[in-house]
Biotite code that builds the C-alpha atoms (Angstrom):
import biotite.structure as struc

atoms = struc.array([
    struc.Atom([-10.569, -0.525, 25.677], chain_id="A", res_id=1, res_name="UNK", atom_name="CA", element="C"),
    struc.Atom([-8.029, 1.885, 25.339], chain_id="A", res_id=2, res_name="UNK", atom_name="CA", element="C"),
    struc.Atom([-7.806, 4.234, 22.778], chain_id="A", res_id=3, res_name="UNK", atom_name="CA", element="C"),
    struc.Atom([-4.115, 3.414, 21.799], chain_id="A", res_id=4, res_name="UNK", atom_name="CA", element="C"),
    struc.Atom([-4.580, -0.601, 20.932], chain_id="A", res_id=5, res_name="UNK", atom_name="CA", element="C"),
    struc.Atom([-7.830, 0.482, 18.309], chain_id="A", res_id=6, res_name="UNK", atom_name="CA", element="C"),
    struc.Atom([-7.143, -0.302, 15.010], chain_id="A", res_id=7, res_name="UNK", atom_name="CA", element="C"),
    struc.Atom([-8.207, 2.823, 13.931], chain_id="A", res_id=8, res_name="UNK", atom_name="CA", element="C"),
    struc.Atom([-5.883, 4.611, 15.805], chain_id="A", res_id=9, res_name="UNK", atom_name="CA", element="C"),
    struc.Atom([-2.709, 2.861, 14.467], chain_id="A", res_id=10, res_name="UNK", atom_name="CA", element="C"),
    struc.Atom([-0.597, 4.533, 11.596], chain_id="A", res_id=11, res_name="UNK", atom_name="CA", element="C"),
    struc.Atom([1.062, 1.361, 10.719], chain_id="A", res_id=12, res_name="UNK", atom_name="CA", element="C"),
    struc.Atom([-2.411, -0.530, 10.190], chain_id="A", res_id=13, res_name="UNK", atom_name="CA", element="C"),
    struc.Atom([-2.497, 2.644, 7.838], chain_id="A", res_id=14, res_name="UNK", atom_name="CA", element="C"),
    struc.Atom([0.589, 2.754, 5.873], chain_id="A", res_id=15, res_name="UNK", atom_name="CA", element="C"),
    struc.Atom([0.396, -1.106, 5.180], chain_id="A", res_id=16, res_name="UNK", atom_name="CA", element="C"),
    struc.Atom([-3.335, -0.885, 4.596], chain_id="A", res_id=17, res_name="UNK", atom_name="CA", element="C"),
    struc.Atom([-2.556, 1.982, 1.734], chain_id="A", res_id=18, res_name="UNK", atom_name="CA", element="C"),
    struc.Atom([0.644, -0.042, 0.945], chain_id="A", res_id=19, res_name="UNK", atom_name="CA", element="C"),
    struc.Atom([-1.078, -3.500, 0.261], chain_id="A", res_id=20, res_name="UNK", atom_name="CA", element="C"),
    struc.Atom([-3.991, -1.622, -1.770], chain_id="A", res_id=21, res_name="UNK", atom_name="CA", element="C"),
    struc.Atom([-1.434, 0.090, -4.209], chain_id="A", res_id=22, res_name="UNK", atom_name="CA", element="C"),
    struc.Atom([0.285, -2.859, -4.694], chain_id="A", res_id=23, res_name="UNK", atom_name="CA", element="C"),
    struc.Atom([-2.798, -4.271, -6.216], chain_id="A", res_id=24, res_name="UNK", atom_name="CA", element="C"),
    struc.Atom([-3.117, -1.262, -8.403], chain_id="A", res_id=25, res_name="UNK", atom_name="CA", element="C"),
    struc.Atom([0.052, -2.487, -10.139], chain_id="A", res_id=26, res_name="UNK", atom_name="CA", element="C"),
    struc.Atom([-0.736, -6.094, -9.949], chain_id="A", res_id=27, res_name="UNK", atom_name="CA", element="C"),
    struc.Atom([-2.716, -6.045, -13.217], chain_id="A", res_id=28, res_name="UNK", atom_name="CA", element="C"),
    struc.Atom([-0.548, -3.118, -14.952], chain_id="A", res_id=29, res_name="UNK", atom_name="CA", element="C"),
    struc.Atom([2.452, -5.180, -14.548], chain_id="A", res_id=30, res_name="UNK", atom_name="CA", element="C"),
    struc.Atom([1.185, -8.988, -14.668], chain_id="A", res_id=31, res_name="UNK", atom_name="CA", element="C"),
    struc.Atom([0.642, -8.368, -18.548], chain_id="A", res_id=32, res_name="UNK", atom_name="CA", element="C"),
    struc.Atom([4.251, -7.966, -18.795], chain_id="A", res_id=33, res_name="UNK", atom_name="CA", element="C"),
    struc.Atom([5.439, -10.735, -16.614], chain_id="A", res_id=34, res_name="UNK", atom_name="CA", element="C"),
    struc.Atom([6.474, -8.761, -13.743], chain_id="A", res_id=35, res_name="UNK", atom_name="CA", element="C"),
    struc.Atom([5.676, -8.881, -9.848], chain_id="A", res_id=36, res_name="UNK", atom_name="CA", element="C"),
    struc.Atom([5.796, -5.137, -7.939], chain_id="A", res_id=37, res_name="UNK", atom_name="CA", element="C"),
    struc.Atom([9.363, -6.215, -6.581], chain_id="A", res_id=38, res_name="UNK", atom_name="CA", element="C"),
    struc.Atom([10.596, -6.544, -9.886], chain_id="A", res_id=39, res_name="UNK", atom_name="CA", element="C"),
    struc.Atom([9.289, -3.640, -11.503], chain_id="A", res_id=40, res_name="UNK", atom_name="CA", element="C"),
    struc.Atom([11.008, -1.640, -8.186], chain_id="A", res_id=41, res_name="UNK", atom_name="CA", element="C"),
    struc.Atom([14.297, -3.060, -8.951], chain_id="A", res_id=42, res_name="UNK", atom_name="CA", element="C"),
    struc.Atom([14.127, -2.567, -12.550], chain_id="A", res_id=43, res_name="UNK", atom_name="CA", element="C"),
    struc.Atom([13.227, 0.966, -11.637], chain_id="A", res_id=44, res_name="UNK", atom_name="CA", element="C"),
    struc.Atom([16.774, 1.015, -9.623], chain_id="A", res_id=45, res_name="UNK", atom_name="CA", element="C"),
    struc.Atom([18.564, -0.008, -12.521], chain_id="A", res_id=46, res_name="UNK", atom_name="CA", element="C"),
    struc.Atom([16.720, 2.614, -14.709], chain_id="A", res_id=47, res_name="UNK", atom_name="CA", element="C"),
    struc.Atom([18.424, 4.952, -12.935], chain_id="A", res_id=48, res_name="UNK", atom_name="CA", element="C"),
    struc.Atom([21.810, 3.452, -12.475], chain_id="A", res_id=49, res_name="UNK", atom_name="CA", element="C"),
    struc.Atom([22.985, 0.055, -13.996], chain_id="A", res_id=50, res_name="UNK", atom_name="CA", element="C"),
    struc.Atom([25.148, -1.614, -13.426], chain_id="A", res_id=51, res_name="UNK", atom_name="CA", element="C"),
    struc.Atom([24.907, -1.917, -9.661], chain_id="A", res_id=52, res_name="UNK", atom_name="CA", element="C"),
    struc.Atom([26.392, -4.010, -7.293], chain_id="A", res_id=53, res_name="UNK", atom_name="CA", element="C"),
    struc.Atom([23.891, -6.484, -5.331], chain_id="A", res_id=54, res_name="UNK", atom_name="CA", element="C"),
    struc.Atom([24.226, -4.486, -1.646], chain_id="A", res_id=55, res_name="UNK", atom_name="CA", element="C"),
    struc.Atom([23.599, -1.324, -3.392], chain_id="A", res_id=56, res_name="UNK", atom_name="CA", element="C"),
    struc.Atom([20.561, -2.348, -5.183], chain_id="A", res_id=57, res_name="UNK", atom_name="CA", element="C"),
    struc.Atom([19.718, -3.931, -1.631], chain_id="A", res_id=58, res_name="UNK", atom_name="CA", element="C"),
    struc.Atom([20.252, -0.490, -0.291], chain_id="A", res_id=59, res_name="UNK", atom_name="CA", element="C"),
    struc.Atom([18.188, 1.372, -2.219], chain_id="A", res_id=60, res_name="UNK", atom_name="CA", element="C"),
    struc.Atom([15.141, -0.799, -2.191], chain_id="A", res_id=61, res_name="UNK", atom_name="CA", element="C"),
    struc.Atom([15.832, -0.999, 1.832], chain_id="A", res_id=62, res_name="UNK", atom_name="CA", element="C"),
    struc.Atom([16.247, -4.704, 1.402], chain_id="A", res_id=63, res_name="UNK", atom_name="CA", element="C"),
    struc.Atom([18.800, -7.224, 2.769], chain_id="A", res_id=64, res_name="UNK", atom_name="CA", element="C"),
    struc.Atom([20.719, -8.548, 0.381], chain_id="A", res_id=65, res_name="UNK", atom_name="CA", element="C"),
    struc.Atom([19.525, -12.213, 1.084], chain_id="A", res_id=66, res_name="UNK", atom_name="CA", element="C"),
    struc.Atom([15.906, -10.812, -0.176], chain_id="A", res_id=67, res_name="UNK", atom_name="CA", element="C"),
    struc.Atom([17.285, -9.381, -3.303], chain_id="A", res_id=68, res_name="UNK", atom_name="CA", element="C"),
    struc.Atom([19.651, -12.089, -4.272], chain_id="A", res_id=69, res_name="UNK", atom_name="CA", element="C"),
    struc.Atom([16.755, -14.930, -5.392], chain_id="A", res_id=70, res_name="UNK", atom_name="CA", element="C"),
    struc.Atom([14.513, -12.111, -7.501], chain_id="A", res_id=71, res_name="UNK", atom_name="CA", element="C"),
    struc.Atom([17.446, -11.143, -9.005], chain_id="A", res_id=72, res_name="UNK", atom_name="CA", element="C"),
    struc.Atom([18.245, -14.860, -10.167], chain_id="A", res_id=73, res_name="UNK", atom_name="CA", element="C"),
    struc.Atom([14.948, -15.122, -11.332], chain_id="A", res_id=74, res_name="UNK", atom_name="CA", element="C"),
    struc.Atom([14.843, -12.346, -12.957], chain_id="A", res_id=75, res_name="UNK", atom_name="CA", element="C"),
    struc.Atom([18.241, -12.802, -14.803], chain_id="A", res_id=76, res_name="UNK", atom_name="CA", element="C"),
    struc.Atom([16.650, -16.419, -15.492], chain_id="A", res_id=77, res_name="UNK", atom_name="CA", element="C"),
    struc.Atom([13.630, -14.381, -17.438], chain_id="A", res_id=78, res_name="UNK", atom_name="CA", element="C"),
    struc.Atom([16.766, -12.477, -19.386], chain_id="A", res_id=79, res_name="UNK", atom_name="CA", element="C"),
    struc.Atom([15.764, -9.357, -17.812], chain_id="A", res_id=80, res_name="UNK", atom_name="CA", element="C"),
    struc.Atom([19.205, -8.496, -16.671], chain_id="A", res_id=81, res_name="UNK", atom_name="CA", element="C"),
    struc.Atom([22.676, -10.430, -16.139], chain_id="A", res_id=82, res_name="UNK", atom_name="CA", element="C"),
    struc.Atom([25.027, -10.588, -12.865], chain_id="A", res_id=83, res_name="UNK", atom_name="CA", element="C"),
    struc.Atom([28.482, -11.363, -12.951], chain_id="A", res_id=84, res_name="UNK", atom_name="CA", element="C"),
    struc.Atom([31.327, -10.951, -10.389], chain_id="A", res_id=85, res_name="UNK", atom_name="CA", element="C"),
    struc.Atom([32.929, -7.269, -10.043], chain_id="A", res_id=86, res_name="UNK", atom_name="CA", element="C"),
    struc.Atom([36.447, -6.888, -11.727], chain_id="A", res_id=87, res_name="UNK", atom_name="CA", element="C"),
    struc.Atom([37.787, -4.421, -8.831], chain_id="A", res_id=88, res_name="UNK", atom_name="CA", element="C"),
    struc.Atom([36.167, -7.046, -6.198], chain_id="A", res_id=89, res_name="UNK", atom_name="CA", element="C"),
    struc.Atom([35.535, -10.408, -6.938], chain_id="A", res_id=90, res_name="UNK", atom_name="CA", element="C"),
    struc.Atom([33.209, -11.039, -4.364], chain_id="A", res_id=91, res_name="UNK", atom_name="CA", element="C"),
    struc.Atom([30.822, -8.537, -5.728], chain_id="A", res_id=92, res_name="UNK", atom_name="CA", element="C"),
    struc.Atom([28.190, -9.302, -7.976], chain_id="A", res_id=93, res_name="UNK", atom_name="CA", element="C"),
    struc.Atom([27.669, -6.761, -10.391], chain_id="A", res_id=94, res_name="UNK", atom_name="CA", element="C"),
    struc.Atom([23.935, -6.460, -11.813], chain_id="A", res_id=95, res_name="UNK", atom_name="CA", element="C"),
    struc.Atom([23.225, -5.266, -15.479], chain_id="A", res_id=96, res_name="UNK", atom_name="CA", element="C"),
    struc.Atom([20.033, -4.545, -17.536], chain_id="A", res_id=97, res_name="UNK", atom_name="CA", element="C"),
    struc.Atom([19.796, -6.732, -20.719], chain_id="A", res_id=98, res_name="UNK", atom_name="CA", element="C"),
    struc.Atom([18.337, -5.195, -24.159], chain_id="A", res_id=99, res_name="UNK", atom_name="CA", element="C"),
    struc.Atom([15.472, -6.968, -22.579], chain_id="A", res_id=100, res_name="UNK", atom_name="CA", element="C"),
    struc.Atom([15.685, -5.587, -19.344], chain_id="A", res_id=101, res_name="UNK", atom_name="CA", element="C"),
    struc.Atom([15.777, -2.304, -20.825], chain_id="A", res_id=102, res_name="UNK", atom_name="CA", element="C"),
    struc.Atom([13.480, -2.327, -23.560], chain_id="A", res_id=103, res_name="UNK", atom_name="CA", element="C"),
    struc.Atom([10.690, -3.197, -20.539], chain_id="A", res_id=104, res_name="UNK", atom_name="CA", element="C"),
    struc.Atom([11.163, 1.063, -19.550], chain_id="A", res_id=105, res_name="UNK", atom_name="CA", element="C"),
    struc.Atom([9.151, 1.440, -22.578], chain_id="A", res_id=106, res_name="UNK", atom_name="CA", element="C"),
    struc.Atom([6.758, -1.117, -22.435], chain_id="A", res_id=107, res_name="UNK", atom_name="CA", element="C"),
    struc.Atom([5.711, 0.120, -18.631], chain_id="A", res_id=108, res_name="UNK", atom_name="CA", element="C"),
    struc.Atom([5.923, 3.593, -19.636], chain_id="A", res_id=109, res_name="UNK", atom_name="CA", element="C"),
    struc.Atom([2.763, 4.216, -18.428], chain_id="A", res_id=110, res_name="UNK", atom_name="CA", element="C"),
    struc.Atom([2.453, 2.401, -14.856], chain_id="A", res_id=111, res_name="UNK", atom_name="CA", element="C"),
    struc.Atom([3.943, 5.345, -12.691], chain_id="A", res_id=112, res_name="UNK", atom_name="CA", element="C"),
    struc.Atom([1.049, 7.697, -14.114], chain_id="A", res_id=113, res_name="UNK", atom_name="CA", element="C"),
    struc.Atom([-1.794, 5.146, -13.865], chain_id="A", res_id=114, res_name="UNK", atom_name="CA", element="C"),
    struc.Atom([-0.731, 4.430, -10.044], chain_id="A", res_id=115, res_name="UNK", atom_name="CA", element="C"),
    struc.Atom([-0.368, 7.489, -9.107], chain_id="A", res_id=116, res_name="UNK", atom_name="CA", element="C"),
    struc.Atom([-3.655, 8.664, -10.369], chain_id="A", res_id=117, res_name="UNK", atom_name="CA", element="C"),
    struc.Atom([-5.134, 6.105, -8.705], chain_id="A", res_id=118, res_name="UNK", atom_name="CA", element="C"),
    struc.Atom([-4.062, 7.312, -5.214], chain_id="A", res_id=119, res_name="UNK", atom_name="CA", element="C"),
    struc.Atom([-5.376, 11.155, -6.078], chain_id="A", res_id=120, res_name="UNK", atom_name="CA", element="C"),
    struc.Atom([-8.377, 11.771, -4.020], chain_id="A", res_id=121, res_name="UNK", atom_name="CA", element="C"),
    struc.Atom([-9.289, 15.039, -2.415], chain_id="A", res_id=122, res_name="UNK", atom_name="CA", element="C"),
    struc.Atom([-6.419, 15.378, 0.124], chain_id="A", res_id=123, res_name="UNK", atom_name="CA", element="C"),
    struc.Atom([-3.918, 13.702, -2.417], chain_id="A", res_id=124, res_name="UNK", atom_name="CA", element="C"),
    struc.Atom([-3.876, 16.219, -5.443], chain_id="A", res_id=125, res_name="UNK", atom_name="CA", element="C"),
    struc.Atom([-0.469, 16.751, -8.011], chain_id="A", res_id=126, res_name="UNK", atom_name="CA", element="C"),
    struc.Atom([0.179, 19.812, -5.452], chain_id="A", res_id=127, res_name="UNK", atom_name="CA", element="C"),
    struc.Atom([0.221, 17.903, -2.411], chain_id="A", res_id=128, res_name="UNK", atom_name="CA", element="C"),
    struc.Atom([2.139, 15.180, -3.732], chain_id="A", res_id=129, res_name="UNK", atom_name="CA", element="C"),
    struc.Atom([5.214, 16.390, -2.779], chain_id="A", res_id=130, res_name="UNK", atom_name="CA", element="C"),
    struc.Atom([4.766, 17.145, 0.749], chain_id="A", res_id=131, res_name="UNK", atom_name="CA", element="C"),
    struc.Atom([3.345, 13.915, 1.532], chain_id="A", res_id=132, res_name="UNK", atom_name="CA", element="C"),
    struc.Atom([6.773, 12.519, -0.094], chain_id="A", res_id=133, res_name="UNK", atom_name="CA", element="C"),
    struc.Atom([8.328, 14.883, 1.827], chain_id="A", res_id=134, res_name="UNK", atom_name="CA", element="C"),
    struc.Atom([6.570, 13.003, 5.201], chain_id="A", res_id=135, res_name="UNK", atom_name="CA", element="C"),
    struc.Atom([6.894, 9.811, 4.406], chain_id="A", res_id=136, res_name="UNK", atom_name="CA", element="C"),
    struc.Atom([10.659, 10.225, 3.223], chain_id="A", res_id=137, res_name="UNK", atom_name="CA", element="C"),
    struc.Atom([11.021, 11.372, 6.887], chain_id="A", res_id=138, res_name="UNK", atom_name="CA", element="C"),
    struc.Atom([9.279, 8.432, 8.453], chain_id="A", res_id=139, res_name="UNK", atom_name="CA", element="C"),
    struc.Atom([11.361, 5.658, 6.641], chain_id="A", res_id=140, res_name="UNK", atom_name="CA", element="C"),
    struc.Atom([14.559, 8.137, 7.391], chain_id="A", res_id=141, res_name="UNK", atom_name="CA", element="C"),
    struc.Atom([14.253, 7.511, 11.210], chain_id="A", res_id=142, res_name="UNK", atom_name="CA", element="C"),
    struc.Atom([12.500, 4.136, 11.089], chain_id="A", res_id=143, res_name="UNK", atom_name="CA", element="C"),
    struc.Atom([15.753, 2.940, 8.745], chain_id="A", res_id=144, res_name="UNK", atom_name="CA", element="C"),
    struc.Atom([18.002, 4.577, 11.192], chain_id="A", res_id=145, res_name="UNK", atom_name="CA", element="C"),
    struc.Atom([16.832, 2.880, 14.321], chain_id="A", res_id=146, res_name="UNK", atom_name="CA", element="C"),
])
């Protein structure tokens, strides 16, 4: 066989092996709260800017919007956050953290620190962190731009 259709030599088997696996790190961390991981990502989004139009939160989470659009009706549904059409466009929707939504930073305060020391192993230390970010930004840079 050759070497290039093994398993073992494929990166993506990798990255969605690694990607599946930390998902179910969260699983439990979030559950207790109500939330699913694509939730707690677009909460995160909102964190960091509210008040965001659909596509942008779409964007960010590299996402089409037809993805987003159901999770965010659920979640509104759940009175995590509220949408309503833009006033400068009215055929954006414009998506907005409740008290709820925002009280739930708190509550999940520590999920990013429990994850991420769940991924630390001898190659994967707080110093090496950031160049593996620094890789993997670069991989979904040229796999979003193709």
């Amino acid at each position: 066989m050759e070497e290039k259709f093994k398993l073992d030599n494929q990166l993506c088997f990798r990255l969605y092996t690694a990607s599946r696996l930390l998902t179910q790190v969260y699983n439990p961390l979030l559950s207790e709260h109500g939330l699913t991981y694509p939730r707690y990502l677009v909460l995160m989004v909102l964190w960091e800017k509210d008040a965001m139009p659909v596509n942008d939160i779409a964007k960010r989470l590299y996402l089409e919007t037809n993805t987003v659009t159901p999770l965010l009706k659920r979640m509104e549904e759940e009175g995590l956050l509220t949408r309503s059409k833009g006033t400068e466009d009215g055929r954006q929707m414009i998506v907005r953290l409740t008290e709820k939504g925002i009280s739930m930073r708190e509550h999940l305060s520590c999920v990013p620190d429990k994850a991420g020391a769940a991924v630390l192993c001898e190659s994967v230390t707080p110093e090496t962190v950031p160049e593996l970010f620094r890789q993997l930004d670069n991989i979904i840079l040229k796999l979003s731009s193709q």
